[in-house]
N, C-alpha and C positions, 0 to 999 in steps of 0.2 A: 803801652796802651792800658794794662792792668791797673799800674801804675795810681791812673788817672783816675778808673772808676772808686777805685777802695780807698782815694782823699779823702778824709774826713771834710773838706768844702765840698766835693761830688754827694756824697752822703747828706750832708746837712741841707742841699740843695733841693735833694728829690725826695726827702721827708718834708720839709717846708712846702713842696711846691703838692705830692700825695694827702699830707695829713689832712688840714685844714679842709677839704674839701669831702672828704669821708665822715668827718666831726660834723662838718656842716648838713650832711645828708644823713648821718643815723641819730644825733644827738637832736638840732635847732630845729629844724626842719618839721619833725614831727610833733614836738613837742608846741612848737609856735602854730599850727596849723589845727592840734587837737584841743588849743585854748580859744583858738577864735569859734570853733564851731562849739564847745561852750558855753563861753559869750552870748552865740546866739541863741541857743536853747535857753539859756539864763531869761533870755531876755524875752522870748515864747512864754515861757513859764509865767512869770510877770505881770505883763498883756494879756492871759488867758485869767490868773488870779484877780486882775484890777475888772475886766469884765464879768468877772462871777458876783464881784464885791458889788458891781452898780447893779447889773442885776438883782442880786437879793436887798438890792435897799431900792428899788423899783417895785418889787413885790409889796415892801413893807409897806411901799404908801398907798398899794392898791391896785394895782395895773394887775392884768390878766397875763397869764403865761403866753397865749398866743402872741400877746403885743407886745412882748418882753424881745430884747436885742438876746442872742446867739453868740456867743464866743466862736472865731472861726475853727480853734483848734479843737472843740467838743466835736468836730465831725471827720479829723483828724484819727483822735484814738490814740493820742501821744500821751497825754495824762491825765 
């Protein structure tokens, strides 16, 4: 029965069926997961800078700060 387990098929077996799943859980896993939420902050950043841009070109042409639109994340405190 020892035999059995120390084949190099028994071996090649239970690294193929081990590895690939450890790789996937310390390597893809996180690295895929801490790009999308990137992504999204990318994309906050963005949308906070396109609303400051029409803002100060709403100022330019006159409008009151009261009557000026608000970016949602200036109440946030992200950037």
């Amino acid at each position: 029965m020892s035999f059995i387990t120390k084949s190099p098929v028994v071996l090649g077996l239970l690294a193929g069926l081990s590895v690939p799943p450890i790789i996937t859980k310390v390597v893809l896993v996180p690295s895929l997961i801490q790009s999308k939420y990137d992504e999204i902050d990318s994309i906050k950043h963005d949308l906070d800078y396109i609303g400051w841009h029409v803002r100060n070109m709403e100022e330019v042409k006159g409008y009151k700060e009261d009557d000026i639109y608000v970016p949602v994340s200036y109440f946030q405190g992200r950037y």
